[in-house]
N, C-alpha and C positions, 0 to 999 in steps of 0.2 A: 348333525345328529339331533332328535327331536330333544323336545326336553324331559327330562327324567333321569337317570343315577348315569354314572360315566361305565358304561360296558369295561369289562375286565377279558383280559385279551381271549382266555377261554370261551366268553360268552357272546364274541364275534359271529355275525352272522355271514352266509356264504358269499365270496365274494364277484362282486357282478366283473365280467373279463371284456374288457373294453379297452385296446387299442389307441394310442396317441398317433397321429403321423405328421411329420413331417410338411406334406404338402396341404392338409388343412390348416397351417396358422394364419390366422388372423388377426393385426393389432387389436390391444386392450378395448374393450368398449366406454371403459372410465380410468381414468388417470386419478392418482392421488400425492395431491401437493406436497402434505404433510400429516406426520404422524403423532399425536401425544399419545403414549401408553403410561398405564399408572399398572404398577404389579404390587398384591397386597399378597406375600407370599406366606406360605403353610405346604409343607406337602402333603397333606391330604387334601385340604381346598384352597387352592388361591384363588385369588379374584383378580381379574386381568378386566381394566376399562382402558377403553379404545376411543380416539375420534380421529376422525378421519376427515379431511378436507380433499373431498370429489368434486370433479369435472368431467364433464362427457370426453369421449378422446376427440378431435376431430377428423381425426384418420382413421376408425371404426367405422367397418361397411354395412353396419345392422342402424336402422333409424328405432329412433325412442326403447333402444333396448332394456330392457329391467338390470337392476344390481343384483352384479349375483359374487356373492364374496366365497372363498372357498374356508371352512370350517370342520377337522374331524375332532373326536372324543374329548368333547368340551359341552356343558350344558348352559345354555343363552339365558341369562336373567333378564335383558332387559334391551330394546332399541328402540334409539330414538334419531330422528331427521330435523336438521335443525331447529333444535332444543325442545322436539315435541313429542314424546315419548309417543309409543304407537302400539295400534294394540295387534290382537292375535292376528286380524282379516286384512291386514297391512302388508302382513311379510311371510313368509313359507321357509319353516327351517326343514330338511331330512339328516342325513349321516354322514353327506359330506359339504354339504353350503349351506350359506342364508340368501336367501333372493328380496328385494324391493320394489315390487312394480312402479309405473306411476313417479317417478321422481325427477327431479329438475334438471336440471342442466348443470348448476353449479350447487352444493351443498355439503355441510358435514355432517357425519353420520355418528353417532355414539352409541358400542355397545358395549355393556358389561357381560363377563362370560367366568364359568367356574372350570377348572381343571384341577386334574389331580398328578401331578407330576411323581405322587414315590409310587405310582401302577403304573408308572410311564417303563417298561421294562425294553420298549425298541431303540432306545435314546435318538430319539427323534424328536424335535420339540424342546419342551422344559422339564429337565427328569431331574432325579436326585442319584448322587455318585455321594457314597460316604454320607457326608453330614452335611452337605451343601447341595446347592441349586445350579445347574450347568444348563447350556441352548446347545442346541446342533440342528440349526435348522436350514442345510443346505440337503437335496435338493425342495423337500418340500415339507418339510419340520416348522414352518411359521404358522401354516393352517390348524397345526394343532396344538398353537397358543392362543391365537385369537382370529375372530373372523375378515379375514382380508384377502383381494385379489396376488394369490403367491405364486408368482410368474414371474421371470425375471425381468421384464421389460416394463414393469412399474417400477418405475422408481423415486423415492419420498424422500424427504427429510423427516431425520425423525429426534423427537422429545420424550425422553425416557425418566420417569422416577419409581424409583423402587423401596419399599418398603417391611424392613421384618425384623425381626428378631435380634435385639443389640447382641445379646449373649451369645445365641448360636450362630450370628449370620453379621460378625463384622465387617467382612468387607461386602462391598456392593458397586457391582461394575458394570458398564455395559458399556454403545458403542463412543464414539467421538471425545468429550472434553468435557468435563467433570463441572458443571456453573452451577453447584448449590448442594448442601446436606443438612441435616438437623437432626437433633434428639426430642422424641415425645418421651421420654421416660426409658419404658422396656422395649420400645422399639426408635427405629433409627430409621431416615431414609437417605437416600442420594439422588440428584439429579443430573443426568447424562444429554447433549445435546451434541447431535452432530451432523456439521456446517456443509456435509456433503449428499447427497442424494444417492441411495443406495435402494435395490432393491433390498425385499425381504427377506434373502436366503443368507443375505449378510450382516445380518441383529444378532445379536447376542447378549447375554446377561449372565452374570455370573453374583453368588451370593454363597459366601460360606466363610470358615474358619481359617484363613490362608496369611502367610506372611509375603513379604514382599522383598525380592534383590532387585534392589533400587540402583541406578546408572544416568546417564545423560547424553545427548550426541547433538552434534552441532549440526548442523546443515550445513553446506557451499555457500547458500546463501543469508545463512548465519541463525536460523529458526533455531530456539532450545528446545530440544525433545526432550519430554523425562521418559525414562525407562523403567518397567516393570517386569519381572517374571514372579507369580503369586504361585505357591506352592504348600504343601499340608506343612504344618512346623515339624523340624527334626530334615528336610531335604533341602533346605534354603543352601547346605553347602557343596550342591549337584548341580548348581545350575551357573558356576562360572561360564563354560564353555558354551552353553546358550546363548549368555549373553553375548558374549564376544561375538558368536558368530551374529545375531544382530547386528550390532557398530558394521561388524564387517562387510556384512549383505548390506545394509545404508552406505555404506561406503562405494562399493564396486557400484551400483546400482547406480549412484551419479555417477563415476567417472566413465562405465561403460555405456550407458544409455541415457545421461543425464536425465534421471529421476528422481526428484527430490519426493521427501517424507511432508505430507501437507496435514497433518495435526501436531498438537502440543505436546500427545503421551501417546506411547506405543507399549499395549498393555502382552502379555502373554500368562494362561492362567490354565495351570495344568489340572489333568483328572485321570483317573485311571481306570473309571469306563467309559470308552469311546469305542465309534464305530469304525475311525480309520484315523490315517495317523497326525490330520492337522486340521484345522478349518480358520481360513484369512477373515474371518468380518473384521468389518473397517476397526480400528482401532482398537480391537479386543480380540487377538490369534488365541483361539482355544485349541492346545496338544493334548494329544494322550500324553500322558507322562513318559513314555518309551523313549518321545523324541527330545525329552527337554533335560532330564535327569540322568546327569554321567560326571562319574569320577573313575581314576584307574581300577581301584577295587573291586565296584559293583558294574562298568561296562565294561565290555570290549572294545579294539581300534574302531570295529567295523562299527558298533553303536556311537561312537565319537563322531564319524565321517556322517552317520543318517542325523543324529544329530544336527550338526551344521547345513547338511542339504535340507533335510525338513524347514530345517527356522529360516534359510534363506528361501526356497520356495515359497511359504507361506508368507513374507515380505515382501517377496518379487507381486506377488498377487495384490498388493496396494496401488499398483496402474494398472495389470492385466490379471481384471477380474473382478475389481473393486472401481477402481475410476471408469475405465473401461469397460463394463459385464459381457455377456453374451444375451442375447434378443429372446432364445429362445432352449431348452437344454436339448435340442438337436447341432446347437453351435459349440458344445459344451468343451470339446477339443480347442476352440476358439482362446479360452481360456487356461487351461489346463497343461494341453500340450506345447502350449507356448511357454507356459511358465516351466514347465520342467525342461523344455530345450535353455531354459534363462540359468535354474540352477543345475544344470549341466554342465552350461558354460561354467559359470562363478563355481564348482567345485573342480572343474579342468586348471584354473585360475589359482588356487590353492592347494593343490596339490599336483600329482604327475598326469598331466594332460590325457600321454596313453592310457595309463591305467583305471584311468577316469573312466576311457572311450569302451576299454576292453569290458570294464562290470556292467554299464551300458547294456552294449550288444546281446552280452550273456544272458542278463534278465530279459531281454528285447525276444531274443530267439528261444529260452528256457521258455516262457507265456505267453506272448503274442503270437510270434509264428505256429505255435499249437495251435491257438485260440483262431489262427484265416485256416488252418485243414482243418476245421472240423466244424459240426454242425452251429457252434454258436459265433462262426462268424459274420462280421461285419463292417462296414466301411468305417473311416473315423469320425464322420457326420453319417449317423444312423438313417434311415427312411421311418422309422415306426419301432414305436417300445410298448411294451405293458406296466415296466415298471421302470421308472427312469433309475433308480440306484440300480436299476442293476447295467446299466453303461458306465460307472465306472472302471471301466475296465485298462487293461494294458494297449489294448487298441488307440483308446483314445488319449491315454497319457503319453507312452510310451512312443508308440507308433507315431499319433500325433506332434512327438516332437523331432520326431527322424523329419517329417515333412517340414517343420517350419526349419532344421537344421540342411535340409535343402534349396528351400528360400537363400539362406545365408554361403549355402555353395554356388549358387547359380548368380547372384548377385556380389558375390565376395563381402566382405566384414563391413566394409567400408558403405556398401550399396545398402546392404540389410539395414546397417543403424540408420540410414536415409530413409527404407522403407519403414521403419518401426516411427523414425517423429512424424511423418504424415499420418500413420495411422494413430499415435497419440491424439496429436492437437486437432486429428480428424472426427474423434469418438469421445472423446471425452468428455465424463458425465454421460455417458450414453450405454445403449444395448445396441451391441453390433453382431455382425455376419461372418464365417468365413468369406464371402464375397467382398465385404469393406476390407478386410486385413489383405485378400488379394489386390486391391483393387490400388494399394497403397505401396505394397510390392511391385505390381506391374509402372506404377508411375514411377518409381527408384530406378526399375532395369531399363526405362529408356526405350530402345529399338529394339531390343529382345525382349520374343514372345514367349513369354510363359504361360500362356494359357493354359497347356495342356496339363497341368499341374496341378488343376482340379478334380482331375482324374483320380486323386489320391483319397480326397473326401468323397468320391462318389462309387469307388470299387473295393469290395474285399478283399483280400488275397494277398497270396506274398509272390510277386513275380520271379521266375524262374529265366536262369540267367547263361546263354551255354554262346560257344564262340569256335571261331575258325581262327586260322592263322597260314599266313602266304607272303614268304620272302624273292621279291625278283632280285638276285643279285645282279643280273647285268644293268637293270635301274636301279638297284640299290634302295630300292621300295618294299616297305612293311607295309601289308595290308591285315585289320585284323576287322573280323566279322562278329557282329553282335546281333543275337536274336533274344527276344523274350516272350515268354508264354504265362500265362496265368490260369490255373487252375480253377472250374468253375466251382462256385461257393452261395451256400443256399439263398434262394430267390435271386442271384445271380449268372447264368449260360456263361453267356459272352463277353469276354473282354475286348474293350479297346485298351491298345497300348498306350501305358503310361508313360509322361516325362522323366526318365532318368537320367541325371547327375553321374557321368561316372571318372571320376577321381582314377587317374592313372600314372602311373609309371613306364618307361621302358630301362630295363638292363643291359648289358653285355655281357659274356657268358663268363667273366671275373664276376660278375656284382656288381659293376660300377653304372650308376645311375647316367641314362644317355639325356632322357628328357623326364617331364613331367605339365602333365597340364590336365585339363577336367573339358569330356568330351559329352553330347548331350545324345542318349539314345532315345527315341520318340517313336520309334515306327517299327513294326514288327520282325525289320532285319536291316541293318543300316551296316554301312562299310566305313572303317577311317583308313587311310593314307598315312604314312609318317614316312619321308624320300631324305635321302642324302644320309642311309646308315650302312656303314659297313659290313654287317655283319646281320645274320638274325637275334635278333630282340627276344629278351625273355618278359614279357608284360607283367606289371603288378595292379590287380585291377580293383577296383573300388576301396582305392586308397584312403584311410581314417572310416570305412564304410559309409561312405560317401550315399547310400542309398539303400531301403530295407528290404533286399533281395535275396538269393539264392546264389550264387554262383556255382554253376556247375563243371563237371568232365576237367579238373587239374589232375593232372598225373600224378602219380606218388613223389617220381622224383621233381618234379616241377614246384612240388609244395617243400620237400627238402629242400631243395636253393632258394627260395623266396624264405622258409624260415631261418635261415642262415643267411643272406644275405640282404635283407629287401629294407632298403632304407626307411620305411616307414613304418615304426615300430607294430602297430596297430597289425597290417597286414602281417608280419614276421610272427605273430601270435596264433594270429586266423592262419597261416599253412602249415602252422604243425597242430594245433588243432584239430582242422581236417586230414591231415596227416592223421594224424592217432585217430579220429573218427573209425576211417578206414582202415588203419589196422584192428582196431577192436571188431570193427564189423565180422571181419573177414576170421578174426577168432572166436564171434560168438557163433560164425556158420561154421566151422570147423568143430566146435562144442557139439553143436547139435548134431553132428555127424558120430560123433562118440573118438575124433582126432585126439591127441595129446595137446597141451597146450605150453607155445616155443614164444619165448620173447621176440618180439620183431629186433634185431640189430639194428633199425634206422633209428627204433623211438628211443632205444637206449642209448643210442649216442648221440641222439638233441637232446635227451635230460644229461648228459652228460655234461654236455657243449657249456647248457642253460647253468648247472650249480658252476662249471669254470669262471663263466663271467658274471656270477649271481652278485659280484661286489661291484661292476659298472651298474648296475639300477636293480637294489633288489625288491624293489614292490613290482617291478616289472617281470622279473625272473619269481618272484612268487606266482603270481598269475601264470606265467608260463609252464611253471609246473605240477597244474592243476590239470588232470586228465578231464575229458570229456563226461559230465555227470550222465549217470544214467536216464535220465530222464531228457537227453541231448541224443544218449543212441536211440530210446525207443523212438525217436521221432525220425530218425534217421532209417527204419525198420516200416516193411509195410508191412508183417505180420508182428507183434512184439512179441518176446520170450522174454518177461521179466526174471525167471530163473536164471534163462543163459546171460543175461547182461550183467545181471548181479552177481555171478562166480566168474566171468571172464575180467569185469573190471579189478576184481577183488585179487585174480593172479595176476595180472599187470600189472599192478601196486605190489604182490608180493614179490615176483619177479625182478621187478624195478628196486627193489629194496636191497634183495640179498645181491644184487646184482651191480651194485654202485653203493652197497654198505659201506666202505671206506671214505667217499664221495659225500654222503649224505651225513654220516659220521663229525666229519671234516666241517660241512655247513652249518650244521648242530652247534657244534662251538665254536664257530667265526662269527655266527648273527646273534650269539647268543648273551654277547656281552651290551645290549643296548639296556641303557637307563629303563627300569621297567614303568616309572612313571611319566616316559619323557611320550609328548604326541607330536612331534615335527616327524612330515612323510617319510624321512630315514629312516627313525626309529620304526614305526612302523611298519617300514618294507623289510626292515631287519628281521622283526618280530613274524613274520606273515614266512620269510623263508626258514627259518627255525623250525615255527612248528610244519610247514609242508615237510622238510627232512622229519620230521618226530615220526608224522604219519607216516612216511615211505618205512621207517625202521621199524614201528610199528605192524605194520602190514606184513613184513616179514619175520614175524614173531620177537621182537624184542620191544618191550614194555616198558624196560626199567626206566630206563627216560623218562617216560610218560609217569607213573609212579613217583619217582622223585619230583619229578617238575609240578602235578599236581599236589603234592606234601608243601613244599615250598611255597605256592598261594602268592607269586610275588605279585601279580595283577591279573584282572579277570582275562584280558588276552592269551595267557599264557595259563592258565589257570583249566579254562571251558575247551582249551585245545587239547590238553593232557585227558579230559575231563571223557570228550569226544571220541577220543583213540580208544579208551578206558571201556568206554559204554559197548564198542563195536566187540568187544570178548566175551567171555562167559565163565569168567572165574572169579575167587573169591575180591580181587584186588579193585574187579568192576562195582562189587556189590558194593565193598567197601567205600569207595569216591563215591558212589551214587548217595550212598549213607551220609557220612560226611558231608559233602556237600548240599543235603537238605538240612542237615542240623544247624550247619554254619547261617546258612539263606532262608532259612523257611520264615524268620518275618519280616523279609525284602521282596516284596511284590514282583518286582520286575525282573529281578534274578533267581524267581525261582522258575517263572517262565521259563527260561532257560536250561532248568533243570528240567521240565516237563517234554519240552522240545528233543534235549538231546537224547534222548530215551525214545522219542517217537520216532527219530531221524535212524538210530541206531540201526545195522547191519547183519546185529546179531539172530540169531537163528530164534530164542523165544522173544524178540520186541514184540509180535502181535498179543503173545498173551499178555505181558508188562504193560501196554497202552489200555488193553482191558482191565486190569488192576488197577491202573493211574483214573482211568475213569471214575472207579470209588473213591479214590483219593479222597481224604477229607478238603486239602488244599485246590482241589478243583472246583472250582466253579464257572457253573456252565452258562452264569450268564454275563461275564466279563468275556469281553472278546478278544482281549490281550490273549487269555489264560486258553479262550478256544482254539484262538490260531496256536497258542504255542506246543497244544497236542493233537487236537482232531487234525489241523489245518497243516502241520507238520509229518504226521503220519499218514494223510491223504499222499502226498509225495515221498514217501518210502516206495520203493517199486517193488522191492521183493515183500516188505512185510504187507504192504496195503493189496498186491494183488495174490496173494496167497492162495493157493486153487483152489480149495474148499469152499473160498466167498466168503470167510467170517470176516476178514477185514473188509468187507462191501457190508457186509449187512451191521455191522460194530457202527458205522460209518452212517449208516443209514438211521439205526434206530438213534442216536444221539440229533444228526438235522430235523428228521421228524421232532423230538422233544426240544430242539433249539427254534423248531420255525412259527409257532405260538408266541415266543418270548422276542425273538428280536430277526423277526425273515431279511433282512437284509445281510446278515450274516449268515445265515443257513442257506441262503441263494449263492452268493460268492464261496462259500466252500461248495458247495455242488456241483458246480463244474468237475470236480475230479473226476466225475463217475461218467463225463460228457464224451473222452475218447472211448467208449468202451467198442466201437467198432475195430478198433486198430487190432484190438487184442485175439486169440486163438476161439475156438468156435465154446469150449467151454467157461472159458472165463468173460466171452461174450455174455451168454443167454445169464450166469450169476450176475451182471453189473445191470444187466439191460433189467436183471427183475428188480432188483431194489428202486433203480429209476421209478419202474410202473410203480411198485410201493406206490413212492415219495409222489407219483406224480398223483393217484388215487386217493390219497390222504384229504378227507371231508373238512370243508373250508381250510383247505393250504393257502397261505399267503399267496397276491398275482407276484411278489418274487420270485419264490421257490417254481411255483406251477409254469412261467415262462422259463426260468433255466432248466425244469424237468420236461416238457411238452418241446422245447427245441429240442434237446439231446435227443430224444424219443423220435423226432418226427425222419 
């Protein structure tokens, strides 16, 4: 930006729409060795000096190219080229760089710049949260601290001191190992130095009022780490469970991939506006407070469990991501989805593998598999973005980590960790490729060729998965047939077939498991052989889902015996799943026909089966007796009736209720005796089957439970379950808990989300107009994105309330992104998607979704967020 006042986000000019791709990267044309930043903080002006020690790259294909640093909404005081200040006809600032013509070969550059961090409302950059100073400058939040090349493939050392306010701004942190502080009187500073080379998207700095839960861990190799989690005073007693999971994640982390921890202190420093749920910079993990902050009281199990995967996530990112980076953020899965197949793993590891595997899949197929049929798909290495945050998507976390967890099926456990140290000690301290992390795997698997596995970064789509079966009894030969198809997906036709893993079983028609092994489909229809069986084989096919497909054409009863019988817990989940898919389907065509509506007999007596043995594993029999959400059958629907899904699901549950009331009864009070503060996976799965029995009794009108169990308050698990049931009626006992429970929570930040949420989520017949009232809410606020997802982003996935036929829940929907995408578009882009399927939908609740899009999409100077997730949806 030129020089002159720092624009205020209203007073943005329209924004120029210019395309990144893929196949124009070019390495850096200058390298920088090293970094000193000095930060004289204020949030209205700081003062951010910079120098910088450049080198030409020599691997840049442009001769004597000019410096051109990337800089937005910051006003430039001052630059200078080795120690010679320079004047206006030297350098050319606009609104997003500084340029230098004319410069050497080797040189340091020093500039002073001013910003203003409390108008920072996108928190990108250096904003203010509360009474403190917080960075989030991944993927490209360092440009708009100070002027520097913010690509991931530069990577510096860098020398940080900071300097503010003793009184408001005690502590002061940033990345690496603390070598120096002092007192000038009313202000204080600290100096930060750290011995690694990181690019810029992993800086951070933190400056506020904060205490510290102080800890220690040793290394294998006997390194002392000090330990930190910095928190507002008054929550210091929330953050055991963090810690722990720390030590723990440093723990597994060596023993499973020998990874050791290579600084002194491993800082963690929460806030409570953030854009998403964690960010790894070296030596300073910045959470939102959601993932850091839990006790029995104020979480639930499930917050306990995000908890531990967050903090061990963002630690796994200390080799993949941090030591390691990625080249370019088209490699951005490189990182990402590697790391979440890591704390995949390590929460499989600490708790029940399956059930690990099942919540997995569920988010896998609930998001992703939407996100390949419909217009905003794309591969997990993109070709071309407008705005790179808006690829954080499930595709590339998500997705991306089903691919690198077939790396590890394809090579077995033993092969993977072979491929992982070559690619360690191959990249480190480097920006690398999916092509290096291949290339590192292909050397582990030896003779087998995995090439075609690249297929996976390069196509969209979910492949579609269907099969033949042919027993010769006189050879005693099972032959089964695999084809796959992939549906074309925009700027996508044609597929070539991809490399899949498929994880198998065969039966005998008791159940008893004959064989097992994992077989490689590659080519658009391939045959396996399996000779010397007596009998025909019942197959169990893509066993622990061994790959992220479709499987199609199982018969009803075929899914009955495999959920009853199929040794591999994972699968026994997935066929009654699809089991009840299809019967609901087949009830919500019967609905729309004006039929009555009959319980299936099959599903009532797998939930029957499921509450018998719900004391063999019941975090597993919890899952299991969780119907398929509606937002599972709409995608299952090629025209959707969110009406009929939401009353057929709604009598399946009632049905199921009055129908196994003795049964559910029974369960109520057999899981209902676990310790309410106790977190070992038992309690837990105790706790998880309790309240699924509340809801089934529930749903067929008996409440009291729900009512008492909410009175009692013994832990927020059992608490927000009561709470939940509660919200889904419409009498006085609902208004009542919802009352209560804001009086209790309302000045608990994080828990009242949750109050916001369970209201949006709610079943009941008036939530659209409540979400409209919670809007005014005085306790809303629209520009924390905790508080947005936990209503807008909440009630976007309500099926019945949010697609309501009139279109007030699209246009409610709509006029709030419009007034969020001013203040923080990267939020207002990622909730936009919802309105992205609206083809699926019936011809009038089409043209309502399709006009709010145009809206949003016509909105004068819309952020390139918003305007690429509304111009895809649109196109």
């Amino acid at each position: 930006m030129a020089e002159g006042p720092i624009a205020a986000p209203e007073e943005r000019r329209p924004p120029e729409r210019r395309a990144t791709r893929l196949a124009d990267y070019t390495p850096p044309d200058f390298l920088v060795n090293a970094v000193e930043l000095s930060f004289d903080l204020s949030p209205a002006r700081t003062v951010v000096r910079a120098k910088l020690q450049i080198k030409r790259n020599p691997a840049s294909i442009k001769v004597n190219a000019p410096l051109v640093l990337d800089g937005r909404e910051m006003k430039l005081r001052e630059v200078s080229l080795n120690g010679e200040r320079l004047g206006d006809n030297r350098y050319a600032v606009n609104e997003r760089s500084l340029s230098v013509d004319d410069v050497p070969d080797a040189f340091s550059l020093d500039t002073e710049v001013e910003i203003a961090p409390e108008k920072n409302t996108e928190l990108s950059g250096l904003y203010i949260s509360g009474a403190g100073f917080f960075t989030q400058c991944e993927p490209e939040g360092f440009r708009r601290i100070t002027y520097f090349p913010d690509r991931p493939d530069v990577m510096s050392r860098y020398t940080v001191t900071v300097k503010a306010d003793k009184a408001a701004y005690p502590v002061l942190l940033s990345n690496g190992n603390n070598v120096a502080s002092g007192d000038d009187g009313e202000t204080h500073w600290a100096k930060w130095a750290d011995p690694h080379p990181k690019p810029s998207y992993l800086f951070a700095l933190v400056a506020a009022d904060l205490v510290a839960v102080k800890d220690s861990f040793t290394t294998k190799s006997g390194r002392h780490v000090a330990l930190g989690i910095w928190v507002q005073k008054g929550d210091e007693t929330r953050c055991g469970h963090a810690m722990a999971a720390v030590k723990n994640a440093m723990k597994w982390d060596e023993e499973r991939f020998g990874l050791e921890y290579d600084l002194d202190i491993f800082n963690i420093a929460a806030v409570s506006d953030f854009n998403a749920g964690a960010m790894e910079n070296k030596g300073l993990n910045i959470f939102n407070t959601a993932y850091v902050l839990a006790s029995p009281q104020t979480a639930t199990d499930a917050d306990f469990q995000n908890v531990e995967r967050v903090v061990a996530h963002e630690y796994f990112h200390n080799w993949t991501g941090d030591r390691v980076t990625c080249r370019d953020w088209f490699q951005l899965s490189l990182k990402e989805g590697l790391t979440v197949f890591r704390d995949q793993e390590y929460m499989a590891d600490q708790f029940s593998a399956a059930v690990k595997r099942i919540a997995d899949v569920r988010l896998l197929r609930t998001a992703q598999f939407r996100d390949d049929a419909g217009p905003l798909a794309h591969p997990v290495r993109p070709e071309s973005y407008l705005e790179i945050n808006n690829f954080y998507t499930t595709t590339i976390y998500e997705k991306g980590a089903e691919v690198v967890r077939m790396y590890q099926t394809l090579l077995g456990r033993d092969g993977f960790r072979k491929g992982m140290d070559i690619y360690i000690a191959r990249n480190d301290n480097s920006a690398a490729t999916v092509e290096d992390f291949f290339a590192a795997m292909q050397e582990a698997a030896g003779e087998l060729d995995i090439g075609q596995i690249m297929r996976w970064y390069e196509q969209a789509g979910t492949p579609e998965i269907s099969f033949e079966e042919a027993y010769d009894a006189a050879a005693r030969t099972y032959t089964l047939t695999l084809r796959q198809i992939t549906k074309p997906t925009p700027g996508q036709k044609e597929k070539k077939p991809f490399l899949i893993p498929v994880a198998l079983g065969l039966l005998d028609q008791s159940g008893k498991e004959i064989l097992a092994e994992t077989v490689i489909l590659d080519l658009p229809e391939k045959n396996f052989s399996f000779e010397h069986l007596d009998g025909q084989p019942i197959p169990s096919l893509f066993r622990n889902f061994s790959a992220p497909v479709k499987l199609l054409g199982q018969s009803r009863a075929r899914l009955r015996f495999l959920s009853a019988h199929d040794g591999d817990l994972f699968n026994r989940w997935d066929a009654l799943q699809q089991y009840a898919t299809l019967v609901l389907l087949d009830a919500i065509s019967a609905h729309r026909k004006g039929d009555a509506f009959t319980l299936d007999a099959g599903l009532r007596e797998a939930i029957a089966g499921i509450l018998q043995a719900a004391e063999q594993d019941p975090a597993f029999a919890a899952e299991a007796l969780i119907l398929p959400s509606e937002n599972l059958l709409a995608d299952s629907m090629e025209a959707v009736d969110p009406d009929a899904i939401h009353e057929v699901r709604l009598s399946t549950r009632a049905a199921l209720g009055k129908a196994l009331k003795a049964e559910f009864e029974a369960a109520f009070e057999a899981f209902g005796a676990a310790d309410p503060h106790e977190l070992s996976g038992a309690a837990m799965g105790a706790r998880a089957v309790k309240n699924a029995a509340l809801g089934y009794l529930a749903a067929a009108g008996e409440t009291a439970r729900a009512e008492a169990q909410f009175a009692a308050n013994g832990n927020m698990t059992d608490t927000l379950a009561a709470l939940t049931v509660l919200a889904d009626t419409a009498d006085a006992a609902r208004d009542a808990a919802i009352a209560g429970f804001y009086e209790t929570w309302r000045n608990n930040k994080l828990v009242l989300d949750k109050w916001f949420m369970v209201q949006a989520r709610s079943g009941a017949a008036d939530t659209l107009e409540r979400v409209k009232a919670l809007t005014r809410h005085p306790d809303f606020d629209i520009r924390n994105p905790n508080r947005l997802r936990a209503l807008i982003g909440a009630f976007s996935g309500n099926q019945a309330a949010f697609h309501e036929k009139s279109g007030a829940g699209y246009k409610l929907f709509a006029d709030i992104l419009i007034t969020v995408d001013p203040i923080n578009p990267q939020i207002a882009a990622r909730l936009l998607t919802a309105l992205g399927t609206w083809r699926r939908f019936d011809s009038g609740r089409q043209e309502l979704m399709r006009a709010q899009l145009q809206r949003i999409h016509d909105i004068e100077n819309l952020s390139h967020n918003s305007f690429e997730m509304a111009s895809k949806s649109l196109s």
